[in-house]
N, C-alpha and C positions, 0 to 999 in steps of 0.2 A: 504494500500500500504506500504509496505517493501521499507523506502528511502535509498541507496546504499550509503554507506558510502564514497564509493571512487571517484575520479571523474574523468569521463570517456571522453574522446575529442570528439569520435563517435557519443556520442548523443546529445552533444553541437553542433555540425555540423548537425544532423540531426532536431534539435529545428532551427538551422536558417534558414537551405533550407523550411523548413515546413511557417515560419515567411516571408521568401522572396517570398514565392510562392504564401500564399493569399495578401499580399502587390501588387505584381502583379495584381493579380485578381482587389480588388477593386481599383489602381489607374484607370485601364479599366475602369470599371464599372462606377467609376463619372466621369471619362471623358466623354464616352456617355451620362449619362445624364446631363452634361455641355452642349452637344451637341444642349438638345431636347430646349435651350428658343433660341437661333439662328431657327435651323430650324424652330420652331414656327412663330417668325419674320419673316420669309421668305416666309411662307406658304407651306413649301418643308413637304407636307401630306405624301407623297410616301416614305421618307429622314423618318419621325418619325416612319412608321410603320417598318422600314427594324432594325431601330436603337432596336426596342423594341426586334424587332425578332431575329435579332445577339446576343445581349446583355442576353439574356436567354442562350445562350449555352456557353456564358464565362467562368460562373464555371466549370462546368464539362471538358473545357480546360486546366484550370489551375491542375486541380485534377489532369487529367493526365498528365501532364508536370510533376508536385509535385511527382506521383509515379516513373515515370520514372526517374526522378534526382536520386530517393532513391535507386531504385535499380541499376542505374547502378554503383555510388557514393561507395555506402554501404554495396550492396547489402542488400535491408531491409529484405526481407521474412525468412532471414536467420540468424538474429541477436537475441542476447538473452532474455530475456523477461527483466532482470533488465535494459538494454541499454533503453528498449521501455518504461519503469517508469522515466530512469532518465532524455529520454529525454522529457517527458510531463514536468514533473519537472521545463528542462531549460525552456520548453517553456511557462510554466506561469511568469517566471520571466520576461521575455521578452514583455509579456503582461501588465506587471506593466503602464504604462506610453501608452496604446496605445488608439486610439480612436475607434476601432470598436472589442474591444476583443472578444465581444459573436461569430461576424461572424468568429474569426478570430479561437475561440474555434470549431467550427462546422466544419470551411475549414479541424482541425486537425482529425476532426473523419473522414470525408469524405475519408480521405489519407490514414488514418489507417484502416480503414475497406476495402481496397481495395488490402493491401497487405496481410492481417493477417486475421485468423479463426474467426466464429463469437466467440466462446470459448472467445477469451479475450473483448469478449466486455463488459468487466462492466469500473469500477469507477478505476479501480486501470492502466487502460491503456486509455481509452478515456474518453470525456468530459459528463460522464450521467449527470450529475449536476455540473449547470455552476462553473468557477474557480474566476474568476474576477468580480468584482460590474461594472456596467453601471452605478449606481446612478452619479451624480454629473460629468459628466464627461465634462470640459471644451470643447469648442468650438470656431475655429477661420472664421468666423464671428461666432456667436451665434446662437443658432440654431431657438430661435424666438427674435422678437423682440416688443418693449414696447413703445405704446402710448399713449399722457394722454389727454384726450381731452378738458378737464376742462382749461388748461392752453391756448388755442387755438383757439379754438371753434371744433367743429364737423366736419365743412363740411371742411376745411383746413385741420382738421387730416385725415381725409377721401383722400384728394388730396394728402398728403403726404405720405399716404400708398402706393398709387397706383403708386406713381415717384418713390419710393424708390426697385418698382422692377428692373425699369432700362431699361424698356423696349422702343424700338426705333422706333419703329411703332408707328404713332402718333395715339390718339383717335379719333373719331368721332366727341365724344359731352361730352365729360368727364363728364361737369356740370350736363347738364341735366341727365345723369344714375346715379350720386351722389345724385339725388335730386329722383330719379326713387328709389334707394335704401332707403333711409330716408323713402320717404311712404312707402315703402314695411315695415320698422321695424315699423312706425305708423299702420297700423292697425294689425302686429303681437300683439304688445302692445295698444287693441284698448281699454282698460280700461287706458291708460295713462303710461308712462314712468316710469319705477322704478327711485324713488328718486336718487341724484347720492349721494355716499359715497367717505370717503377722498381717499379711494384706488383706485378707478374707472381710469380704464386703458382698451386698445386695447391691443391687443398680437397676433402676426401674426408670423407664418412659418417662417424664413427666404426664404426658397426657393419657390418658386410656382409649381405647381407639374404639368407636363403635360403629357397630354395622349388623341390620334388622333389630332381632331383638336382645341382643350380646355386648357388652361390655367386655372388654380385652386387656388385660394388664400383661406387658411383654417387658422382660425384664432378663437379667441372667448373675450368675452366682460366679465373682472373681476369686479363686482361690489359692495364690498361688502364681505358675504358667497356666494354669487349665482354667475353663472360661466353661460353664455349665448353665445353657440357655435355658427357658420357660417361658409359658406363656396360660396365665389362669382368666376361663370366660366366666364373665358374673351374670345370672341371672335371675328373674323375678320368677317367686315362686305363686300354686296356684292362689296365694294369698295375697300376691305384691308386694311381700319383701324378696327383700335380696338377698343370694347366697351364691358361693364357690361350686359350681358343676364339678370341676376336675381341675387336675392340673397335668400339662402337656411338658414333658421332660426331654420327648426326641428328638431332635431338630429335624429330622425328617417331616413329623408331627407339626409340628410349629410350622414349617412349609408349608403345607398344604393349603393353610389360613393366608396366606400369598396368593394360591393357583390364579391364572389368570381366568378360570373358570368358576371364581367369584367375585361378587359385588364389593364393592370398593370402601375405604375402611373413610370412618370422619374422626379426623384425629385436630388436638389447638394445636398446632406447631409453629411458632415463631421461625427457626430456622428448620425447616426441611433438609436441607443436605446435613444438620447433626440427627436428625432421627434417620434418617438414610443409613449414614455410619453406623450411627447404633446397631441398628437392624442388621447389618451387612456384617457386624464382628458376629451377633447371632448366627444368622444366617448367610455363611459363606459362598453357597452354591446361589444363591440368590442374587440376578445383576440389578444395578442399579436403576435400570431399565424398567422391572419389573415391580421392583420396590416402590419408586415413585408414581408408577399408575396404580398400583393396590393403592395409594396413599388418597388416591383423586387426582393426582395431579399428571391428566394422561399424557400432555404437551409434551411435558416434560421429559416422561418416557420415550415418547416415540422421538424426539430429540437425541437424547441417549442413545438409544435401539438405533440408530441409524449410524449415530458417531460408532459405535461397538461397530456397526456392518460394514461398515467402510474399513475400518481397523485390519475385520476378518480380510475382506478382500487381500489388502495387501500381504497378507499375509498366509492364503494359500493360492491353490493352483487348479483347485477341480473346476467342473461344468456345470451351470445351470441344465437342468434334463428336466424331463416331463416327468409328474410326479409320478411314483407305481400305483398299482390300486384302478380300478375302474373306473373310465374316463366321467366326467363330470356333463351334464348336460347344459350347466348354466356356466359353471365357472372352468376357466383353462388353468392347473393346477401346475407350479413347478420347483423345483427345491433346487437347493444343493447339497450336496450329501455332507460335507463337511458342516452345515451350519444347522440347527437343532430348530428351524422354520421353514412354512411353504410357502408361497408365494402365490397369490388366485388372481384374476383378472376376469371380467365378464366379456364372455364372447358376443361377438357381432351377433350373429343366428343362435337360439336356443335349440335344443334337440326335444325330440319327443313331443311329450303331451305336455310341456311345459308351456302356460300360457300365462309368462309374464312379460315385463319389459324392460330396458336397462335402470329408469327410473325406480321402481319398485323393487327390484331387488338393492340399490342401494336404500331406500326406503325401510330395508326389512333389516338388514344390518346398522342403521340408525334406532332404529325400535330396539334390536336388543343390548345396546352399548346404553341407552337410556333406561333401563328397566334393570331389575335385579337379574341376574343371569346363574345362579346357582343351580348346579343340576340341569340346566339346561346346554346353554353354548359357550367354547371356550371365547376368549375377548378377543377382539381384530384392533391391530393397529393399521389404521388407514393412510394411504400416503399420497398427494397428487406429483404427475410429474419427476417421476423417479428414473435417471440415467445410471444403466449399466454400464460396464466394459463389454461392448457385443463379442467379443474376442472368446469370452466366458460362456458363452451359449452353444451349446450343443447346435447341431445342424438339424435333429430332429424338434427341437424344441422350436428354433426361429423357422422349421417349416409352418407350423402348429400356429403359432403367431398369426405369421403373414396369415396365412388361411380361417384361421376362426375370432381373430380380435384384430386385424387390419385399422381398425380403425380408434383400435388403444395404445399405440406403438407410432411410434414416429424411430426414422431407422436415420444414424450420420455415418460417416465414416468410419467411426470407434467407438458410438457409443449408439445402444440403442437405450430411448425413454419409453415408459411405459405413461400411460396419461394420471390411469386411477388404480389404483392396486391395495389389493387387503393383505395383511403379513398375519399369519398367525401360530402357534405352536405345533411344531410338526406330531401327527401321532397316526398311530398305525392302520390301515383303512382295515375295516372287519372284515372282508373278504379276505385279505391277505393275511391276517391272525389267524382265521379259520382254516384255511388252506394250512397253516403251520400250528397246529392246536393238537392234542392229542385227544381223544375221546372225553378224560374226565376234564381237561380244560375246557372242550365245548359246552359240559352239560352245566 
């Protein structure tokens, strides 16, 4: 990037409407999820699932506010390419001092991509690689908190965890699910209690995360080198108070409460990328990708998810191929085998007795990214405008292309783009589990 020597008012004004617009955005944003431990408390089931479903279309509100200030302001689409450098520019300056930069980097491509070619979209006008560190970034309250049981005892730091959320619904039987938890980590540890060390400490979330009718306390036990994650779901019992379900010890366990094939958690978090961390020392097999769309914050993710797929790129060597599994009648399906996603795009002609149309099947994958998706469908990260390496592509795949989505592809020299395209978690098509199933796995 060529930094413009002079300095321009235009794009100073245009770094703070861009700055005031995602400000906007996530003060929304933890306000709603301020919302979800009231309604929790209340039992207002109908209240959290509306909050979750609102709370998904706020960005793309604010985006478009954000564009329309610029253009009517500025008129942005019209402004020259050094104003659109210098105001990136202002606008990391401005991010010196903030607490959610990454999102606040991602709100600015979102803006900028919406008025401008994808031509400028590299490094020298949007955010491809982040500008600001997350590392270190304070927190008002902090974003976990630390308790030492040794000085106490156990089952009083245990009671102290659970008052310190604040919560007004009174318990059932506090004691006895405290004492319900203790056995449960006795026979997790049924060879006997790791020694305690002088560090041995609790370390809990500040916030508790909620999502439907569960309250989530995620925490993990430092003892030492070893780091022994948990995560206990509170819930109302048929009386309306409150008590401890279980406690989750595996991190496998604890995982699953991530899958992308659930509904998205309402957490306060002042800084995001320190509950990210947190979560990610829990849960190591878990990217940061994934972490930040469980959280709500799917922008984010697929920002992420992409920085990671580009990474991947450079760093192997396989083919894009058609995916295995029986051909699809709506969607042209295709992976790579090296990376743990598919790849779908909607063909031109449908097949069969399918009588819909490009419109409504994106329609239908808007409906369930808005809705609780539990038990139902895994989550699609959606992309516009996506450039490959064509180089990467199989010859049977860009046959497939060319002939069934012609008109979602745009082909250059070296790179072929795709227009609209859904990414989602690669997993095994049943046909081809069955073909490789033994009898009692079938039944």
């Amino acid at each position: 990037m060529q930094i413009p020597e002079y300095y321009n008012p235009v794009a100073r004004e245009i770094a703070q409407a861009l700055v005031d617009g995602f400000n906007r955005h996530y003060q929304l944003f933890r306000a709603v999820s301020q919302q979800a431990k009231q309604l929790f408390e209340d039992a207002a089931w109908q209240g959290v699932q509306r909050l979750v479903r609102d709370r998904i279309q706020f960005y793309d509100e604010r985006v478009h506010e954000t564009v329309q200030r610029l253009q009517h302001q500025f008129h942005a689409d019209l402004l020259d390419d050094e104003i659109w450098q210098q105001a990136k520019l202002y606008f990391i300056g401005l991010l010196t001092n903030h607490k959610q930069p990454e999102l606040a980097e991602t709100f600015f491509n979102s803006v900028f991509t919406r008025i401008l070619h994808r031509d400028y979209f590299n490094n020298d006008f949007i955010f491809i690689r982040p500008a600001i560190s997350t590392e270190y970034i304070e927190s008002d309250p902090p974003s976990y908190r630390s308790y030492y049981p040794k000085q106490r005892g156990l089952r009083h730091t245990l009671r102290q965890i659970v008052a310190d959320f604040g919560w007004r619904r009174p318990f059932a039987n506090l004691s006895r699910d405290l004492a319900w938890v203790i056995r449960a980590v006795d026979e997790y540890f049924a060879q006997g209690w790791p020694q305690a060390e002088a560090n041995l400490q609790i370390q809990l979330l500040s916030s508790a995360f909620y999502r439907n009718k569960t309250a989530y306390i995620f925490g993990k036990v430092v003892n030492g080198g070893q780091v022994y994650p948990f995560a206990v779901p509170v819930l109302h019992d048929a009386d309306g108070r409150l008590y401890l379900d279980t406690v989750l010890l595996e991190p496998w366990r604890i995982g699953v409460l991530f899958s992308f094939s659930r509904a998205y958690f309402m957490a306060d978090m002042e800084v995001p990328s320190g509950y990210v961390q947190f979560l990610r020392s829990m849960l190591p097999t878990k990217t940061k990708a994934e972490l930040y769309t469980m959280l709500g914050l799917q922008k984010q993710g697929k920002n992420t998810f992409y920085r990671d797929f580009m990474q991947h790129l450079q760093h192997s060597n396989d083919q894009f191929s058609v995916a295995p599994g029986i051909r699809g009648l709506v969607m042209l399906v295709f992976t790579l085998p090296s990376y743990p996603y598919v790849f779908k795009l909607i063909k031109d002609v449908f097949g069969g007795p399918k009588e819909v149309d490009r419109a409504t099947v994106k329609a239908k994958y808007q409906l369930v990214k808005r809705h609780d998706r539990v038990g139902r469908m895994a989550d699609t990260l959606e992309f516009s405008n996506v450039a490959f390496p064509k180089a990467r592509f199989s010859d049977e795949l860009l046959d497939e292309l060319r002939r069934l989505a012609t008109s979602s592809i745009e082909e250059g020299p070296d790179t072929l783009v795709i227009k609209h395209l859904y990414i989602e978690r690669r997993m095994k098509p049943l046909n081809l589990y069955l073909m490789n199933s033994d009898t009692a796995e079938k039944e």
